[in-house]
C-alpha positions as a Markdown table, in Angstrom:
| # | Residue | x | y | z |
|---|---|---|---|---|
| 1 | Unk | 50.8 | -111.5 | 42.2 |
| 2 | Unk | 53.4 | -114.3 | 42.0 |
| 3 | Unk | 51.8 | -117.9 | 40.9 |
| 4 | Unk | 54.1 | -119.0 | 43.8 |
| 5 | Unk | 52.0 | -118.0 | 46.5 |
| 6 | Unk | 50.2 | -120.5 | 48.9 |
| 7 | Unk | 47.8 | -117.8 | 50.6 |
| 8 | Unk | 45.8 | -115.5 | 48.9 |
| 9 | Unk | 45.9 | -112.1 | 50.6 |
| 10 | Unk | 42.7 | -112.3 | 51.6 |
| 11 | Unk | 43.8 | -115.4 | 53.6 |
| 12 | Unk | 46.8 | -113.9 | 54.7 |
| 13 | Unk | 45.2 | -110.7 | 56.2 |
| 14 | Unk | 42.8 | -112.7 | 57.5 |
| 15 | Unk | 45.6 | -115.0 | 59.4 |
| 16 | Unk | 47.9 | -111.9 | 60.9 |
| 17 | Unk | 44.8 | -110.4 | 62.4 |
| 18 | Unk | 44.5 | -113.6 | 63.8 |
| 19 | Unk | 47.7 | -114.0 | 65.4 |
| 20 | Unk | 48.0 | -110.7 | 66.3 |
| 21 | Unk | 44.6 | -111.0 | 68.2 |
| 22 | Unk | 46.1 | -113.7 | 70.0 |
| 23 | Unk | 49.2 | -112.3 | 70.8 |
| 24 | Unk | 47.0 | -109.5 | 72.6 |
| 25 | Unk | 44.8 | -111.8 | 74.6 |
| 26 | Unk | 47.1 | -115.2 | 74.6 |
| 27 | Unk | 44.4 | -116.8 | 73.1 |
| 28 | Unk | 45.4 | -120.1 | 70.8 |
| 29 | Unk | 45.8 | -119.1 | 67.1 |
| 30 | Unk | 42.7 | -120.1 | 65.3 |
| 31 | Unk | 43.4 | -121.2 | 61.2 |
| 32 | Unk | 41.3 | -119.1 | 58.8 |
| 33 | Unk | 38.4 | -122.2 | 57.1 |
| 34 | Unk | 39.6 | -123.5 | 54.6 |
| 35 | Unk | 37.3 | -122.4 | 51.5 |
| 36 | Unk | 34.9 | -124.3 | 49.0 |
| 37 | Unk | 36.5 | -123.3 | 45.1 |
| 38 | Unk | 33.1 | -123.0 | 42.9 |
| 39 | Unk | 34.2 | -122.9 | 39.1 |
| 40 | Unk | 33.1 | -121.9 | 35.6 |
| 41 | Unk | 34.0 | -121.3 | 32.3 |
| 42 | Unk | 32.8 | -118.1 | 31.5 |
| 43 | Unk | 31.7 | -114.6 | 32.6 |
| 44 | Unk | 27.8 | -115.9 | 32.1 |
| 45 | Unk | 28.7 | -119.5 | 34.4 |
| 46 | Unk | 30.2 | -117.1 | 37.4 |
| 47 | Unk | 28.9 | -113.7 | 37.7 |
| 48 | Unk | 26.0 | -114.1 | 39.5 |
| 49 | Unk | 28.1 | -116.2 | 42.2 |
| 50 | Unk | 31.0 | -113.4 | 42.5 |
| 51 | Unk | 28.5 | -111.0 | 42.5 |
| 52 | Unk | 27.0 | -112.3 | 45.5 |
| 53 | Unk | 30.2 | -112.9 | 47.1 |
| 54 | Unk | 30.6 | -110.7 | 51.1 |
| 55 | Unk | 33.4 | -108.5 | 51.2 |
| 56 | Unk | 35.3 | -110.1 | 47.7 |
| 57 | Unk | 38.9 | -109.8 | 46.8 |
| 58 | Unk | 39.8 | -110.5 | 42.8 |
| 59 | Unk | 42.8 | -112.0 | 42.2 |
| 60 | Unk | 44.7 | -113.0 | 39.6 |
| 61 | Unk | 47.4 | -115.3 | 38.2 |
| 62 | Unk | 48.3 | -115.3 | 34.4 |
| 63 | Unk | 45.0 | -115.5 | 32.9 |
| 64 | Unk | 43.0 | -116.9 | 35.8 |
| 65 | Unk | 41.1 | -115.1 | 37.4 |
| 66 | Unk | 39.9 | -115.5 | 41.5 |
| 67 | Unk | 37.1 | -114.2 | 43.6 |
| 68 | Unk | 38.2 | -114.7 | 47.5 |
| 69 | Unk | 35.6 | -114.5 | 49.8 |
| 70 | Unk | 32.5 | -115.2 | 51.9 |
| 71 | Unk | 28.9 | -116.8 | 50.4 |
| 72 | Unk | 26.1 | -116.4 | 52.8 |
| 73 | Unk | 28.7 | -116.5 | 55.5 |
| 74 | Unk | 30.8 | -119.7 | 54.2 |
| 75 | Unk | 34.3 | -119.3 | 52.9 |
| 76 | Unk | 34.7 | -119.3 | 48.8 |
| 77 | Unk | 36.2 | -118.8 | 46.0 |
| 78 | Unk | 35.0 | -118.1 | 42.4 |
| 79 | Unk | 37.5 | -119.1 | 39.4 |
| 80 | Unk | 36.6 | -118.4 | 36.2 |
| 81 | Unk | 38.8 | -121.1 | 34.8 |
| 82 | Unk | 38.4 | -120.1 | 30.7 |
| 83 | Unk | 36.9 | -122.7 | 28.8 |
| 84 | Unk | 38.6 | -126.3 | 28.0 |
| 85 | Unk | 40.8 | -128.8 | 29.3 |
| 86 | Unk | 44.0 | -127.3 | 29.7 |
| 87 | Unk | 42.6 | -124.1 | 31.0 |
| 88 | Unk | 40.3 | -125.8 | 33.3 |
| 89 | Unk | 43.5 | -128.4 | 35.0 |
| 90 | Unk | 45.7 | -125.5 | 35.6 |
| 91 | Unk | 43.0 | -123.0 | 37.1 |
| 92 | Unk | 42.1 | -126.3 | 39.1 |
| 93 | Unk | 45.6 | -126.8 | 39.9 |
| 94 | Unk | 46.3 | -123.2 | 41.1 |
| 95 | Unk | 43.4 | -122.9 | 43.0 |
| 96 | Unk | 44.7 | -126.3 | 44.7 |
| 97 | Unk | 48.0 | -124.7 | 45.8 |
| 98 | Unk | 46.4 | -121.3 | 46.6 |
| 99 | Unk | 43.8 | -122.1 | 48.9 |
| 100 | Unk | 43.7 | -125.4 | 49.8 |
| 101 | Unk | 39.8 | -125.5 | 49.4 |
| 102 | Unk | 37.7 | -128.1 | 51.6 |
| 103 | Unk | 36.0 | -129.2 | 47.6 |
| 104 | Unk | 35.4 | -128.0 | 44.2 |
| 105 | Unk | 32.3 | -127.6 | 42.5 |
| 106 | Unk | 33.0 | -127.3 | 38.2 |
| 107 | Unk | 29.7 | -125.8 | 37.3 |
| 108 | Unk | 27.9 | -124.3 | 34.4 |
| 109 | Unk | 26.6 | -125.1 | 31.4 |
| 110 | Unk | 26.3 | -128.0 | 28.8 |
| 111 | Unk | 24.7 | -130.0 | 25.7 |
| 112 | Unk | 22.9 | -133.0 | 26.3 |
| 113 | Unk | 23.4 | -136.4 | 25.1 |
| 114 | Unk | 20.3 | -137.7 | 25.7 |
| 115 | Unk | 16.2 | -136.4 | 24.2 |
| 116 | Unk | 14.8 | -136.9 | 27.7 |
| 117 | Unk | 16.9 | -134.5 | 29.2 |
| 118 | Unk | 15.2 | -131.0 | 28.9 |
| 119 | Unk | 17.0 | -127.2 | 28.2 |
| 120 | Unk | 17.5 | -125.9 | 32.1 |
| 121 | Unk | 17.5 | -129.8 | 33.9 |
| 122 | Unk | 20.6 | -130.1 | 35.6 |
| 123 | Unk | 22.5 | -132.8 | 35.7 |
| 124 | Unk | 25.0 | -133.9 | 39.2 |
| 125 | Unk | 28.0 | -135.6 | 38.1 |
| 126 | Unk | 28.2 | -139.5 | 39.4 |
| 127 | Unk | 31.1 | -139.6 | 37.3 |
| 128 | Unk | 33.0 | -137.6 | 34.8 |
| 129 | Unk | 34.5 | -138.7 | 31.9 |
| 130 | Unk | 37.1 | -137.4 | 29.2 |
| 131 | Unk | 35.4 | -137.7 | 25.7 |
| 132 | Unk | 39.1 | -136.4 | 23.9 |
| 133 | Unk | 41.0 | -139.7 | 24.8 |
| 134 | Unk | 41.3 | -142.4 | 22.6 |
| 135 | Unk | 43.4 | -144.4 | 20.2 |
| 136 | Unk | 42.6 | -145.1 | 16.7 |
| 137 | Unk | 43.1 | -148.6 | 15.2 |
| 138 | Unk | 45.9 | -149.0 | 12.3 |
| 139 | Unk | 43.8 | -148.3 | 9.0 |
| 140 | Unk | 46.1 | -148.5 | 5.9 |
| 141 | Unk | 46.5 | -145.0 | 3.5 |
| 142 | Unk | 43.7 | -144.1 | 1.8 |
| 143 | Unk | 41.1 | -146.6 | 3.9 |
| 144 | Unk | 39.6 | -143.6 | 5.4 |
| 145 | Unk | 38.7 | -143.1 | 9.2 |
| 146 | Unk | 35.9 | -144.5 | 11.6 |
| 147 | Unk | 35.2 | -142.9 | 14.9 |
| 148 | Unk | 33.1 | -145.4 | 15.9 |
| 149 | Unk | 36.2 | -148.2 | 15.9 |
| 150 | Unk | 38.1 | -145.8 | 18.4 |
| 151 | Unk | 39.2 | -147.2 | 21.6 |
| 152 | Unk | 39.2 | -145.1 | 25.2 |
| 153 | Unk | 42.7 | -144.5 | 26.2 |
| 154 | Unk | 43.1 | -144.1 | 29.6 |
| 155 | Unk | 46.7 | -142.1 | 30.0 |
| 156 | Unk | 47.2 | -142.4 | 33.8 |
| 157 | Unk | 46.8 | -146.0 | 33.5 |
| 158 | Unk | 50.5 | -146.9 | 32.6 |
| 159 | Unk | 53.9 | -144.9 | 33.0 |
| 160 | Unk | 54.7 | -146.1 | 29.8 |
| 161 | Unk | 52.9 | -145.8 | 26.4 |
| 162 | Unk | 49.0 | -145.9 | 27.6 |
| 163 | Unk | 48.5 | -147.0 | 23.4 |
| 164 | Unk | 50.7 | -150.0 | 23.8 |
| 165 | Unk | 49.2 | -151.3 | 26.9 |
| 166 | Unk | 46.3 | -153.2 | 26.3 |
| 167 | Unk | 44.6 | -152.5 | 30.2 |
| 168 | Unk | 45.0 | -148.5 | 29.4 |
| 169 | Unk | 42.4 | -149.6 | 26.6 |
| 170 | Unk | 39.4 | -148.5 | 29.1 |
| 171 | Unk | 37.4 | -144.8 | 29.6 |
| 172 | Unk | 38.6 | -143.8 | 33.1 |
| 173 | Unk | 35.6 | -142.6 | 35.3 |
| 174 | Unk | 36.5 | -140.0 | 37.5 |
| 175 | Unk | 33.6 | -140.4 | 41.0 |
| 176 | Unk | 32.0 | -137.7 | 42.2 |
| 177 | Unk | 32.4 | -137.3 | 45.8 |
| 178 | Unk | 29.8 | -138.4 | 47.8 |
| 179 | Unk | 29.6 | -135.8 | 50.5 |
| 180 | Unk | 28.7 | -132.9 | 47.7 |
| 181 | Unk | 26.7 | -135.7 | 46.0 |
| 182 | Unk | 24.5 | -136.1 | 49.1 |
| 183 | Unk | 24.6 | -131.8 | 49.7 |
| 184 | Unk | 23.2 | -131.5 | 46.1 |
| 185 | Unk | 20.5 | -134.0 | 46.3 |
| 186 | Unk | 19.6 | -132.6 | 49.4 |
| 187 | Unk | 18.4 | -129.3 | 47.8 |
| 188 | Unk | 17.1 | -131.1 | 44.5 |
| 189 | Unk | 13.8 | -129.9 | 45.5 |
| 190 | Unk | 14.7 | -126.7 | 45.6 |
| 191 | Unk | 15.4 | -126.5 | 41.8 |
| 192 | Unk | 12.1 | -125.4 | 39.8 |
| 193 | Unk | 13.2 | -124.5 | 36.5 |
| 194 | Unk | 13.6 | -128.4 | 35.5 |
| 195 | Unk | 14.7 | -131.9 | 37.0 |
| 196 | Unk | 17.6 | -132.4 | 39.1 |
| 197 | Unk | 19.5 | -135.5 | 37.9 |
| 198 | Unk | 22.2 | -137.7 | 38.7 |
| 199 | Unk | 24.3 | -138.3 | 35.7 |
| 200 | Unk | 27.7 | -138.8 | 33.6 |
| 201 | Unk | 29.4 | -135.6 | 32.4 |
| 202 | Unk | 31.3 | -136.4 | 29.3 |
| 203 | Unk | 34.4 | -133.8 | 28.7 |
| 204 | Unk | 36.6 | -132.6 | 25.4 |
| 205 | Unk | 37.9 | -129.8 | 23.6 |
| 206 | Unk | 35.3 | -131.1 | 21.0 |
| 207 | Unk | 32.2 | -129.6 | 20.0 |
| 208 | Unk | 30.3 | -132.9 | 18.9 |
| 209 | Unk | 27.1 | -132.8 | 16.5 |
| 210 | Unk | 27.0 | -135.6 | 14.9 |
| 211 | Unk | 24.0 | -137.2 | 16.2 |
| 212 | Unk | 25.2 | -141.3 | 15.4 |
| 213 | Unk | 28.6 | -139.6 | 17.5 |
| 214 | Unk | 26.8 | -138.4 | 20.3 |
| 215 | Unk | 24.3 | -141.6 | 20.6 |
| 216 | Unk | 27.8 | -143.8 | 20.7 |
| 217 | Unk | 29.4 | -141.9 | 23.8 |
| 218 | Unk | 25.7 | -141.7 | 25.5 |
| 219 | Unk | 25.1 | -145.6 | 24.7 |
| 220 | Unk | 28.9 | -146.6 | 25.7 |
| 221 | Unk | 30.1 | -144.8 | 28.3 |
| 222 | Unk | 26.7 | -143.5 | 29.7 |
| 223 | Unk | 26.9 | -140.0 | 29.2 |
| 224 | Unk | 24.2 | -137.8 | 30.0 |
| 225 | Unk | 25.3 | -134.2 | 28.8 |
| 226 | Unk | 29.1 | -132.8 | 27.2 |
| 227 | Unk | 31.0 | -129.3 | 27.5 |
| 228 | Unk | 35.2 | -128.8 | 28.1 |
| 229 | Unk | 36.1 | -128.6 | 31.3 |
| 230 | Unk | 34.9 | -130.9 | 33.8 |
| 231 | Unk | 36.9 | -134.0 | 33.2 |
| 232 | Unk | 39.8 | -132.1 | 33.1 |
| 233 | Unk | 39.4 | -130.4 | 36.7 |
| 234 | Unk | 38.1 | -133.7 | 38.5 |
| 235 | Unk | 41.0 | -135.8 | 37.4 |
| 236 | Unk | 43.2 | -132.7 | 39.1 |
| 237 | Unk | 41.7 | -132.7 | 42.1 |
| 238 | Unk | 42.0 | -136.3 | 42.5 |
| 239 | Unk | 45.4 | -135.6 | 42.3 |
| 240 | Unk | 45.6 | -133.5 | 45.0 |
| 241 | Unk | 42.7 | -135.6 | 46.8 |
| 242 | Unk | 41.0 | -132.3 | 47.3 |
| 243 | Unk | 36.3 | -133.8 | 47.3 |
| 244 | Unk | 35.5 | -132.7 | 43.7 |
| 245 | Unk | 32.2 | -132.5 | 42.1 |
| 246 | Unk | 30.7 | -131.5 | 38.5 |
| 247 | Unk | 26.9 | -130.1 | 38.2 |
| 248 | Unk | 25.5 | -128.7 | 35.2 |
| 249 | Unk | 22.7 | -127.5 | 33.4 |
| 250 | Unk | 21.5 | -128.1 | 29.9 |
| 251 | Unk | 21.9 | -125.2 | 27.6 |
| 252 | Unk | 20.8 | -126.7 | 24.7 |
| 253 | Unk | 20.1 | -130.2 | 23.2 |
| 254 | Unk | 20.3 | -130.9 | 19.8 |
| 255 | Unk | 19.6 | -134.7 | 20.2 |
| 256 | Unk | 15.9 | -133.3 | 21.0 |
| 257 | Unk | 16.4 | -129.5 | 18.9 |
| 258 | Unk | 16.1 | -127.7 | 21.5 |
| 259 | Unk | 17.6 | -124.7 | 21.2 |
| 260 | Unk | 20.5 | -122.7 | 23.4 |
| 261 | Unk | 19.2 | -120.7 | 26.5 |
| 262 | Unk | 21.3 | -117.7 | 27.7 |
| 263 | Unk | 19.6 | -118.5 | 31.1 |
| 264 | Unk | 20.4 | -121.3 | 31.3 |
| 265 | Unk | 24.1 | -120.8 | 33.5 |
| 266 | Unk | 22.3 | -118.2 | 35.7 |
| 267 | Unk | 20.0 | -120.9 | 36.6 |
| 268 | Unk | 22.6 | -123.3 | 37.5 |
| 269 | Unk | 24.6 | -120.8 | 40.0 |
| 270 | Unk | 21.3 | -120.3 | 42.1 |
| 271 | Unk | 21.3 | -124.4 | 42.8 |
| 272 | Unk | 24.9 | -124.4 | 43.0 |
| 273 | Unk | 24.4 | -121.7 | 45.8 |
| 274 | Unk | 21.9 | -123.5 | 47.6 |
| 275 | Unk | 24.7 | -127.1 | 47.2 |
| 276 | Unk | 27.3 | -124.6 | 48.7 |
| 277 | Unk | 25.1 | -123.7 | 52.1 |
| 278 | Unk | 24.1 | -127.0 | 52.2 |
| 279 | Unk | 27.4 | -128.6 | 52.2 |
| 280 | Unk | 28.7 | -126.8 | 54.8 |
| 281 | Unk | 25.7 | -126.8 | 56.8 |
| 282 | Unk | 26.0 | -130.8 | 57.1 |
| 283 | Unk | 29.6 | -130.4 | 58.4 |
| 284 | Unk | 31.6 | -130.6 | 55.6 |
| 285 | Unk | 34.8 | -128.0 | 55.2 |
């Protein structure tokens, strides 16, 4: 299947049977819904969701993989996006020019930042930010290095050099949008494995566990969990103004030891299911 295409052939199929009904019966064409694009990582942060998919269609597009189809009646797609940042933008920015979704949810798993956060509480992205950004101050040969004297750099700040411009010198925060904010708190009480939280999701293609590290991003910039993608996909759909929110679940948290819970992303999906109904229940799409 060529990148190129706008419709998936789902879409497409769905479209000519369309028109052709209406060339029968001179009803007006009706436009196929646009769908909601639900995305994770891995095979464990989206199987259960394109599992439960009506009537699926897999499709594909260099390594990216897409689920077209129907949840519990609503139009979506699952994309396994591969883990990190530059996976995660182009899977978001395929799915963009693909199927013009209504929102994206970037969901599945994560480490927290913080000891009152518990394995399996899950956390709804206020705001993302990108934990891999930042410029480090001169330091002569031989001085050594100090993460803790790095400064956010915020690259879409300035056309020019972002680490010569003094007001790129900031952590961008990318807001999550309210609509799928307000769908997700709406089924908060739904969630029984742990506590459903607003949050900051801090992103990278860094595994941090340096504790002092980890207790400077939570302190600065607020963050209440990290993983490697969501950053990434919400500063795409920005881009393409497409409503864009993060959720996800604590796998593990090594600021408190608790160990890494292979439930954990299966967990995650059910409540993102129930934010998906919801969502479109309340108008949305």
């Amino acid at each position: 299947m060529r990148i190129t295409s706008y419709m998936s052939s789902a879409a497409v199929a769905v479209s000519i049977a369309i028109a052709s009904s209406a060339c029968t019966t001179g009803s007006p064409v009706v436009p196929a819904p646009r769908p909601l694009i639900v995305q994770g990582a891995m095979d464990t942060e989206i199987r259960k969701l394109a599992a439960a998919l009506e009537h699926p269609v897999e499709e594909h597009a260099g390594g990216w993989t897409f689920w077209v189809g129907t949840l519990d009646g609503y139009p979506v797609v699952v994309s396994k996006t591969m883990k990190g940042m530059e996976n995660t933008a182009a899977a978001t920015a395929l799915g963009a020019e693909r199927y013009h979704p209504v929102a994206i949810i970037n969901q599945g798993t994560a480490g927290g930042h913080q000891p009152d956060l518990h394995v399996n509480d899950i956390v709804l992205g206020v705001e993302a930010v990108n934990l891999g950004s930042f410029k480090t101050p001169f330091r002569a040969r031989g001085a050594g290095t100090n993460a803790a004297e790095w400064s956010p750099m915020d690259l879409l700040m300035s056309e020019g050099s972002a680490g010569l411009d003094p007001r790129a010198l900031t952590m961008r925060r990318l807001h999550g949008d309210e609509g799928l904010l307000a769908a997700a708190r709406s089924v908060r009480a739904t969630y029984t494995k742990g506590r459903v939280v607003d949050g900051v999701i801090g992103s990278a293609d860094v595994w941090n566990s340096e504790l002092d590290r980890i207790a400077g991003f939570h302190e600065q910039f607020g963050t209440s969990v990290e993983e490697m993608e969501t950053a990434s996909a919400a500063q795409i759909a920005a881009s393409f103004q497409i409503p864009f929110l993060g959720i996800r679940v604590l796998s593990n948290n090594i600021t408190s030891g608790e160990a890494y819970d292979r439930g954990a992303g299966d967990a995650c999906q059910d409540f993102v299911r129930a934010v998906v109904r919801a969502y479109f229940r309340r108008g949305r799409g």
